[in-house]
Residue, then its C-alpha position, 0 to 999 in steps of 0.5 A: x500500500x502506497x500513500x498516494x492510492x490508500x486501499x479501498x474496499x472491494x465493494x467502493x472500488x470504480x468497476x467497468x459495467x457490463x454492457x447488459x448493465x447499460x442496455x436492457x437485454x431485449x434491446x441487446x438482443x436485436x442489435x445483435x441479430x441486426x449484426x448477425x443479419x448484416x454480417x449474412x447479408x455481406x457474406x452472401x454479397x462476397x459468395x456472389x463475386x469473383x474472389x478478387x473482387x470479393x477480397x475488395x467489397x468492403x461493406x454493405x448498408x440495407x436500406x428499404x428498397x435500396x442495396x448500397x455495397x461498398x468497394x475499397x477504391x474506385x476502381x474495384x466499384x466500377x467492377x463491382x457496378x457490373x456485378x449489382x445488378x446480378x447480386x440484387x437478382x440473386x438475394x430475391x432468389x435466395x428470399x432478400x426480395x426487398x431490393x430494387x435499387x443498387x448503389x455502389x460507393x467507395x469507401x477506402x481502407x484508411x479513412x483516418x489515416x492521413x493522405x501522405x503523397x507520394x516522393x517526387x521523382x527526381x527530374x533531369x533535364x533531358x539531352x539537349x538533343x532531345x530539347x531541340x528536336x522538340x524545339x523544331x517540331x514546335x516551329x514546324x507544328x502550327x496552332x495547339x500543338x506548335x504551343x504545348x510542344x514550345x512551352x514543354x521546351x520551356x519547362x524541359x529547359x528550365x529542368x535541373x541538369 
């Protein structure tokens, strides 16, 4: 016993409370056989897709009439788009009848994490060879072409060695 935390007895002592302590048991009970009937839901979403697209659905939202799955990125949702209709179809068949509109939304990994942006490659300017065929091309080009190619001379130029 040290003087700073004197011993307190067994029953005055601060105890973490126990969920069924906090919500009433019935209420405890439909959330949890609301998660159940979500997690079967998304479980049946990923039998329905092709492995790899399967490993990228990430999650699923049930509202009403509207099935909203959840890719990892935008380019597994727009495979996953092909797919919706098929996965709505399927969840009728199997008694999920009630939806009769799909989305598809993205929701990336990390959504706290902090977006950290890749290292700049280091550029060199190119052979001065390479500048001026690029350099006579611009000259030789007329309108929107003749432009860009003399202004990426511009940049090309004032590049680090």
């Amino acid at each position: 016993m040290t003087p700073n935390h004197p011993a307190q007895p067994a029953e005055e002592r601060p105890h973490p409370h126990r969920v069924s302590d906090l919500i009433p048991r019935k209420t405890l009970a439909a959330y949890l056989a609301r998660i159940e009937s979500h997690r079967r839901l998304l479980e049946t979403i990923r039998h329905l897709l092709p492995p790899p697209l399967a490993a990228r659905c990430r999650d699923c939202v049930a509202a009403s009439d509207t099935l909203v799955v959840y890719a990892e990125s935008a380019a597994w949702a727009s495979q996953l788009r092909f797919y919706l209709p098929r996965i709505i179809n399927e969840l009728a068949q199997d008694g999920h009848g009630r939806f009769r509109h799909g989305k598809v939304r993205t929701l990336p990994l990390t959504l706290a994490a902090p977006h950290v942006p890749a290292p700049r490659p280091n550029l060199h300017r190119p052979r001065p060879t390479t500048i001026a065929a690029l350099d006579a091309a611009a000259r030789a080009s007329e309108g929107e072409i003749g432009a860009a190619l003399a202004r990426l001379c511009d940049t090309l130029r004032r590049l680090p060695r």
